[in-house]
DOKEDREN-427065 format. One record per residue (C-alpha): residue number from 0; residue in three letters; x, y, z. Coordinates in Angstrom, 1 decimal. Example, Ala and Ser with C-alpha at 12.3 -4.5 7.8 and 13.67 -1.06 7.14 Angstrom:
% DOKEDREN-427065
+-----+-----+--------+--------+--------+
|   i |  aa |   east |  north |     up |
+-----+-----+--------+--------+--------+
|   0 | ALA |   12.3 |   -4.5 |    7.8 |
|   1 | SER |   13.7 |   -1.1 |    7.1 |
+-----+-----+--------+--------+--------+
END
This chain:
% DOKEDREN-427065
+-----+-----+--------+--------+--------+
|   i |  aa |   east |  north |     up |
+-----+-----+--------+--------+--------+
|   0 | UNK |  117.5 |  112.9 |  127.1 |
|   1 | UNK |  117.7 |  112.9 |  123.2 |
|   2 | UNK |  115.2 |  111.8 |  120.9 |
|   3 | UNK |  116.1 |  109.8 |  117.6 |
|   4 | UNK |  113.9 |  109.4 |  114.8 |
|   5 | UNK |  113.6 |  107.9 |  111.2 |
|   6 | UNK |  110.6 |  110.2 |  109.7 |
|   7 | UNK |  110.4 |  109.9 |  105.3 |
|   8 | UNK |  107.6 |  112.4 |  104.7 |
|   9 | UNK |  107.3 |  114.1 |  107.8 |
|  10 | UNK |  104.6 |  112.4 |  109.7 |
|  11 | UNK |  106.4 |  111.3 |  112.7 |
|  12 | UNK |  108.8 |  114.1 |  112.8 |
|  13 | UNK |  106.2 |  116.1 |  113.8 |
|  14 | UNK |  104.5 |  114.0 |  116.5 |
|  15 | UNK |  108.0 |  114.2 |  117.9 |
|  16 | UNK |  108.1 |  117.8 |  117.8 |
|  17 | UNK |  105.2 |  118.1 |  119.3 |
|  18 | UNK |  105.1 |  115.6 |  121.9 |
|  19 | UNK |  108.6 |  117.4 |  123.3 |
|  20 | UNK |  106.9 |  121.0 |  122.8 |
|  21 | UNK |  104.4 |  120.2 |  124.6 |
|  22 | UNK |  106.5 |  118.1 |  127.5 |
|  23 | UNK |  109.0 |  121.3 |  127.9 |
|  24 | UNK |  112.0 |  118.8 |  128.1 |
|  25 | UNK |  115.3 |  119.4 |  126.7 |
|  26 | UNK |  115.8 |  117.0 |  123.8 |
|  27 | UNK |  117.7 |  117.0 |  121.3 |
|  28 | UNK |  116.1 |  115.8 |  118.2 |
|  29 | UNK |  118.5 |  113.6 |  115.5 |
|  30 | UNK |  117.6 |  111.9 |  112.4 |
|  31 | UNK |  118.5 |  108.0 |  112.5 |
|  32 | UNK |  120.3 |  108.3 |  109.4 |
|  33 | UNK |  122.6 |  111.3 |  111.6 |
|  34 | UNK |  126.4 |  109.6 |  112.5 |
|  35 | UNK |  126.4 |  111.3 |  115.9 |
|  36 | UNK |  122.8 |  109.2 |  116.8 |
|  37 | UNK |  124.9 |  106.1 |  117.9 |
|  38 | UNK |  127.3 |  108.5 |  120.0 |
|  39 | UNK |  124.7 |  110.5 |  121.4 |
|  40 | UNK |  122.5 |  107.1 |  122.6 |
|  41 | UNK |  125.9 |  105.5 |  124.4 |
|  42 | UNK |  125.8 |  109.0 |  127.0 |
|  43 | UNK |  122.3 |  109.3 |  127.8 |
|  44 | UNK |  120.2 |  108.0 |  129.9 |
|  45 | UNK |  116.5 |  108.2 |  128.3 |
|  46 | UNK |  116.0 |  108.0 |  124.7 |
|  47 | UNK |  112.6 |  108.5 |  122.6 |
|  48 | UNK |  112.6 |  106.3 |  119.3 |
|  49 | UNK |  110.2 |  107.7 |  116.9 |
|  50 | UNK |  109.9 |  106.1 |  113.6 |
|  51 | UNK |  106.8 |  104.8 |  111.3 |
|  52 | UNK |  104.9 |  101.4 |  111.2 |
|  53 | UNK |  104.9 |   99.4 |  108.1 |
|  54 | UNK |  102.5 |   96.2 |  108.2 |
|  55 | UNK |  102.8 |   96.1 |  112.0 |
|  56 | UNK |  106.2 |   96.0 |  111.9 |
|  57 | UNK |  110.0 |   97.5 |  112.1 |
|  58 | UNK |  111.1 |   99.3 |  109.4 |
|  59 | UNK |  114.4 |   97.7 |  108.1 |
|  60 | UNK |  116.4 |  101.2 |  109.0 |
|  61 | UNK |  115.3 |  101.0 |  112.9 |
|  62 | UNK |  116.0 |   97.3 |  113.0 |
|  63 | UNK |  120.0 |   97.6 |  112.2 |
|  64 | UNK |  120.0 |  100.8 |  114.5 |
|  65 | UNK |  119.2 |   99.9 |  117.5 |
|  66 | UNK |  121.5 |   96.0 |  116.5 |
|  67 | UNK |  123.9 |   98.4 |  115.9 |
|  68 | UNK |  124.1 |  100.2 |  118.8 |
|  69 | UNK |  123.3 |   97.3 |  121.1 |
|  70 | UNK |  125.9 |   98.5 |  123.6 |
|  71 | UNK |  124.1 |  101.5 |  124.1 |
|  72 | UNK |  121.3 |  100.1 |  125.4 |
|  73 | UNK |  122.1 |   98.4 |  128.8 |
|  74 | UNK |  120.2 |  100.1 |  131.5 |
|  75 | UNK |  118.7 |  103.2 |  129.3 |
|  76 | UNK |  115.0 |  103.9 |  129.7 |
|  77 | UNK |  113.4 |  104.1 |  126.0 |
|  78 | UNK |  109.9 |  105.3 |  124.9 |
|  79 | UNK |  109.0 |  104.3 |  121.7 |
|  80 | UNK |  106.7 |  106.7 |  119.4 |
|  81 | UNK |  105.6 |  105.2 |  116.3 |
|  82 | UNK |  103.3 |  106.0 |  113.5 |
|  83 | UNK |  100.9 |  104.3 |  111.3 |
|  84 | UNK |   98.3 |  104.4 |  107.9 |
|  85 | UNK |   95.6 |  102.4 |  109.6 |
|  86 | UNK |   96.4 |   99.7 |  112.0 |
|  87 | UNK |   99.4 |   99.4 |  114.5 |
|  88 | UNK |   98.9 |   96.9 |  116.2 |
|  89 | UNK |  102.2 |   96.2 |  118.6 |
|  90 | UNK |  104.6 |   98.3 |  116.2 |
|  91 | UNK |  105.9 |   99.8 |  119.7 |
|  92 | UNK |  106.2 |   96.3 |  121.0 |
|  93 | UNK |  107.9 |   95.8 |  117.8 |
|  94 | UNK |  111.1 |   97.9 |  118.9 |
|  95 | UNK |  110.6 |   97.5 |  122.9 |
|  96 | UNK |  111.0 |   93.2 |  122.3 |
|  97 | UNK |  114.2 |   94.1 |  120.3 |
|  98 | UNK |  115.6 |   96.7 |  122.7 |
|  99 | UNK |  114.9 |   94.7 |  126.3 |
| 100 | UNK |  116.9 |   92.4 |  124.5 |
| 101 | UNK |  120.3 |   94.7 |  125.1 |
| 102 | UNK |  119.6 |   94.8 |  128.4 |
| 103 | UNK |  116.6 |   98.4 |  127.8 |
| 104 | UNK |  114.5 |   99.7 |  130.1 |
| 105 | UNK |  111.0 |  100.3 |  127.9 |
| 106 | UNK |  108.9 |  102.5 |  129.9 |
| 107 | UNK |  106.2 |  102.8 |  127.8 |
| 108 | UNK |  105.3 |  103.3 |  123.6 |
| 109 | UNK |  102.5 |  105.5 |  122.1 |
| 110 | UNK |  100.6 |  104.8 |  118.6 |
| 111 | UNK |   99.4 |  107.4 |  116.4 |
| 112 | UNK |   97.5 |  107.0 |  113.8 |
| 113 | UNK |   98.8 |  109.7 |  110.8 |
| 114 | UNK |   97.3 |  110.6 |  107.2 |
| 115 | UNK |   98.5 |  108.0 |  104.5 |
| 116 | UNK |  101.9 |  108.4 |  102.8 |
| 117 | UNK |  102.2 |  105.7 |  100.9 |
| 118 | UNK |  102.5 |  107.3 |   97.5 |
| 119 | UNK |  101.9 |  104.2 |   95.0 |
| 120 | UNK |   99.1 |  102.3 |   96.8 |
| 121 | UNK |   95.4 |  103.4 |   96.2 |
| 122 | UNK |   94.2 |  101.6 |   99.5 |
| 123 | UNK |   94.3 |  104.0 |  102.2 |
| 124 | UNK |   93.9 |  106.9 |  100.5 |
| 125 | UNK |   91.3 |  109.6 |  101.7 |
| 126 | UNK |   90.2 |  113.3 |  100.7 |
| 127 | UNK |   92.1 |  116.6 |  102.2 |
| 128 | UNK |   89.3 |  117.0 |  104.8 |
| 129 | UNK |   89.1 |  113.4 |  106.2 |
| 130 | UNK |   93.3 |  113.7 |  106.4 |
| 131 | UNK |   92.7 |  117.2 |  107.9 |
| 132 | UNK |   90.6 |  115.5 |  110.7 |
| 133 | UNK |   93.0 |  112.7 |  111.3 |
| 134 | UNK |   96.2 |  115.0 |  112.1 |
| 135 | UNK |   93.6 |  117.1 |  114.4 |
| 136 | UNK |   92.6 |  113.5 |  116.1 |
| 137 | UNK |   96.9 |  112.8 |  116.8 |
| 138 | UNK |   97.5 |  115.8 |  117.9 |
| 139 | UNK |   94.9 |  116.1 |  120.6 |
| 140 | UNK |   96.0 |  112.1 |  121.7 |
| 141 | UNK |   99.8 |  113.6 |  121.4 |
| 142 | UNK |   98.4 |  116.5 |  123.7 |
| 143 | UNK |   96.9 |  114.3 |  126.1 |
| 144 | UNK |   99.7 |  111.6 |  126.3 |
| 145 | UNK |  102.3 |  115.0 |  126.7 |
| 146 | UNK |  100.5 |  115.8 |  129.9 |
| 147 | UNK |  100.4 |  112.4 |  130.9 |
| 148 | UNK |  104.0 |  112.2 |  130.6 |
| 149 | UNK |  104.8 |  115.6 |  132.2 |
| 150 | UNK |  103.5 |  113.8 |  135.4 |
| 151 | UNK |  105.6 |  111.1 |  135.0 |
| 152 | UNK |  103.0 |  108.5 |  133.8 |
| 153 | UNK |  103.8 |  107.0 |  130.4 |
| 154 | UNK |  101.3 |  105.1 |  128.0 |
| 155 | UNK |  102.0 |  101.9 |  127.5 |
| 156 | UNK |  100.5 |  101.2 |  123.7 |
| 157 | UNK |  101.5 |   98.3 |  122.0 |
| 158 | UNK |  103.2 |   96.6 |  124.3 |
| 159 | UNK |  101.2 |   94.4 |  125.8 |
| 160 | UNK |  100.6 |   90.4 |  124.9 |
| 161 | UNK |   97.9 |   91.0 |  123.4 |
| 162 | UNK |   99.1 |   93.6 |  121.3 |
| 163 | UNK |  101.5 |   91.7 |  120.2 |
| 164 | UNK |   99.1 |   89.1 |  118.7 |
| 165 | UNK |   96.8 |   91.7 |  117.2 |
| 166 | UNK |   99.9 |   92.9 |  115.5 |
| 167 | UNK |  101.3 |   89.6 |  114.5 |
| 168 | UNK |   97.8 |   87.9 |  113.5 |
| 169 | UNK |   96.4 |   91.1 |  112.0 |
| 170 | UNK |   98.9 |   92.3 |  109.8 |
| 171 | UNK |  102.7 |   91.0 |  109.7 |
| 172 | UNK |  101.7 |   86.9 |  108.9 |
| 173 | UNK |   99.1 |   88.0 |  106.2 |
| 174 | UNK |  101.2 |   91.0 |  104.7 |
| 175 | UNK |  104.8 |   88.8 |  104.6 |
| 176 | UNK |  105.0 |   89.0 |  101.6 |
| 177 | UNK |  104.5 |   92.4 |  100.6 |
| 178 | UNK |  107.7 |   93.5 |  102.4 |
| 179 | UNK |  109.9 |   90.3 |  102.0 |
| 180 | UNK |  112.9 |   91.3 |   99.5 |
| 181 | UNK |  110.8 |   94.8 |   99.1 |
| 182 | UNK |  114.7 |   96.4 |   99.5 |
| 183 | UNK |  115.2 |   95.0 |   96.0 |
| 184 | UNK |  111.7 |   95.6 |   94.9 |
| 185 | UNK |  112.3 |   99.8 |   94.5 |
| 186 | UNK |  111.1 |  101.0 |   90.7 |
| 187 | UNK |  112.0 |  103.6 |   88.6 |
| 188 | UNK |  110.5 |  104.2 |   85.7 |
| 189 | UNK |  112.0 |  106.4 |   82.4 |
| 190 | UNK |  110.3 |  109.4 |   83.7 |
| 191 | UNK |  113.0 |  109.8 |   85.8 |
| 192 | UNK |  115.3 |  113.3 |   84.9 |
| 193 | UNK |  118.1 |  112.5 |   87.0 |
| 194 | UNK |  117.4 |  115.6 |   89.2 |
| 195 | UNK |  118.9 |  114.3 |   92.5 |
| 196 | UNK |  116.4 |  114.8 |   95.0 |
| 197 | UNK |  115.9 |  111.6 |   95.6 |
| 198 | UNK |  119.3 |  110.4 |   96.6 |
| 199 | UNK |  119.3 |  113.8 |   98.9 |
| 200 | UNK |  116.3 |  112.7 |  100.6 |
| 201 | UNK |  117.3 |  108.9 |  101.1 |
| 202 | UNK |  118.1 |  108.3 |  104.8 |
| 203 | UNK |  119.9 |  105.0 |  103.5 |
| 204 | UNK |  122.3 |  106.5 |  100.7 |
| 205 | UNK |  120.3 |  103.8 |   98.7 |
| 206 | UNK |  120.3 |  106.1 |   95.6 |
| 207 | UNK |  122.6 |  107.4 |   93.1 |
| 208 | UNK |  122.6 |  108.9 |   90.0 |
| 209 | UNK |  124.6 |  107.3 |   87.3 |
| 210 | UNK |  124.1 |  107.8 |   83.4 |
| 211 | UNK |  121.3 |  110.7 |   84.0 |
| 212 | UNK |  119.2 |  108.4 |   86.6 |
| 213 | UNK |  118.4 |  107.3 |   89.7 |
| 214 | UNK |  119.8 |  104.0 |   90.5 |
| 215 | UNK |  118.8 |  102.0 |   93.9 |
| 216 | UNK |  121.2 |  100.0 |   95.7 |
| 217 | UNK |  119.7 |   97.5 |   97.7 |
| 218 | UNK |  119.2 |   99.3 |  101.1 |
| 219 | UNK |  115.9 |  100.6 |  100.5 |
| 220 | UNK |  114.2 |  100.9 |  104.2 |
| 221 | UNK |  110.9 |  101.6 |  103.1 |
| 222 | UNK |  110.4 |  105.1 |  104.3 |
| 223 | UNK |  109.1 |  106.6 |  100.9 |
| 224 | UNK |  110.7 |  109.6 |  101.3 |
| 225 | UNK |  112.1 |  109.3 |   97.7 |
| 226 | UNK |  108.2 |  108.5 |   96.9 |
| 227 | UNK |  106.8 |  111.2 |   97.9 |
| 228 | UNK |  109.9 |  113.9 |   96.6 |
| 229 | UNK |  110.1 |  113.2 |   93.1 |
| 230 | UNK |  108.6 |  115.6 |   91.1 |
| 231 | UNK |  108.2 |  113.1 |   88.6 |
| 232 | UNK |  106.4 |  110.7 |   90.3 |
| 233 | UNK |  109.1 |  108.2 |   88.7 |
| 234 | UNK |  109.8 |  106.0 |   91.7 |
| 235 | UNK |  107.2 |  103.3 |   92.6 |
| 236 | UNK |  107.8 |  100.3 |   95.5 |
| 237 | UNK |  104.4 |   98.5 |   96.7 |
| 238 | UNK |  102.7 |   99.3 |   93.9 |
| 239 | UNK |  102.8 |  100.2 |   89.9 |
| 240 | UNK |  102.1 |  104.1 |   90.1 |
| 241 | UNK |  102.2 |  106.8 |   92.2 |
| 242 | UNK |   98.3 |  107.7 |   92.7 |
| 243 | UNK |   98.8 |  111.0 |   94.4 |
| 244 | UNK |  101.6 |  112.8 |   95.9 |
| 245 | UNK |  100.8 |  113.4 |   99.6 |
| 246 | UNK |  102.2 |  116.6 |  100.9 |
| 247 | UNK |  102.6 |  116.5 |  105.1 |
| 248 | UNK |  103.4 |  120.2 |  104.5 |
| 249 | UNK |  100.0 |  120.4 |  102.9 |
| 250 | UNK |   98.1 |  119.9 |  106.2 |
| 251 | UNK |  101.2 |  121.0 |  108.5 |
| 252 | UNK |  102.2 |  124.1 |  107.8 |
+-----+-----+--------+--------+--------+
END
């Protein structure tokens, strides 16, 4: 069993981590933006996919990965992990529709709800203690589904029919626009110093440095990673500004 994941500021890397502490499995955990993922998902025979929610929907990243790999999929079982703001709705359903398409064997998806990173959008934002509470309320669900799972009975969250419309009629029909194009929609202002960290952080090699600045290429898969990194708070994709830089470590560790 391996686990992949796509995790921009840390939130669902560490519902992975502790979903598989807390299982005792042997897993090995590889970032989606890792060349040896695709290898690694063609030998085994269970895979967890962890990754966040945007809008009730696939990030753009996890979409082409599991395209990509379509060969890989025939007859392995997958558990999907995902995490969201707010509102889910059927972003397990999401993947588990795409992967039973290559022939997958879904046995089940779990939802957590995770403190806001969305760096440049006042909407969700909320003080330390209310995000202190909200990791406290994942981990104890992470706990609970762990032990669930350690007796061989998965939870099956978002995958049901009516997930699916909550998740299509709730959030991904009204919210369309706000991620159509968004790959080309990636700002960055002149308070940009050309530091790098950015194009280090970027999962998709979207950014590069040219002429003292960060330059984005097109591939953005809306993780926020870059968002959240820059010191300068110079980068900007939903909204005009970055309102406060949310720090997973903050609450984590």
């Amino acid at each position: 069993m391996i686990a992949v994941y796509l995790s921009g500021t840390g939130n669902t890397k560490h519902c992975l981590e502790l979903l598989l502490q807390t299982m005792q499995e042997p897993c090995e955990m590889i970032p989606m933006g890792d060349e040896k993922a695709s290898k690694k998902v063609l030998e085994q025979d269970m895979v967890i996919l962890a990754y966040p929610t945007q809008f009730s929907n696939l990030p753009f990243m996890v979409r082409t990965f599991i395209k990509e790999n379509a060969a890989g999929w025939r007859g392995t079982k997958v558990f999907c992990l995902s995490t969201m703001g707010l509102f889910s709705g059927d972003a397990t359903g999401c993947a588990a529709r795409l992967l039973r398409k290559y022939g997958a064997r879904v046995i089940g998806g779990l939802q957590v709800r995770m403190p806001d990173s969305v760096c440049d959008h006042k909407a969700l934002k909320k003080t330390e203690a209310e995000n202190r509470e909200i990791i406290h309320e994942a981990e104890e669900k992470i706990l609970k589904a762990a032990s669930q799972m350690k007796q061989g009975k998965y939870p099956r969250e978002g995958l049901s029919v009516f997930a699916h419309m909550a998740g299509l009629f709730g959030q991904r029909l009204w919210f369309l626009s706000k991620t159509k194009d968004y790959s080309k929609k990636l700002k960055i202002s002149d308070a940009c110093i050309g530091c790098g960290v950015c194009a280090k952080a970027c999962p998709m090699k979207n950014l590069t440095i040219e002429n003292g600045k960060a330059k984005a290429q097109g591939r953005c898969t809306m993780c926020y990673s870059c968002i959240s990194r820059c010191p300068r708070q110079a980068i900007t994709l939903l909204g005009k500004s970055v309102v406060d830089q949310y720090r997973f470590e903050k609450y984590c560790g």
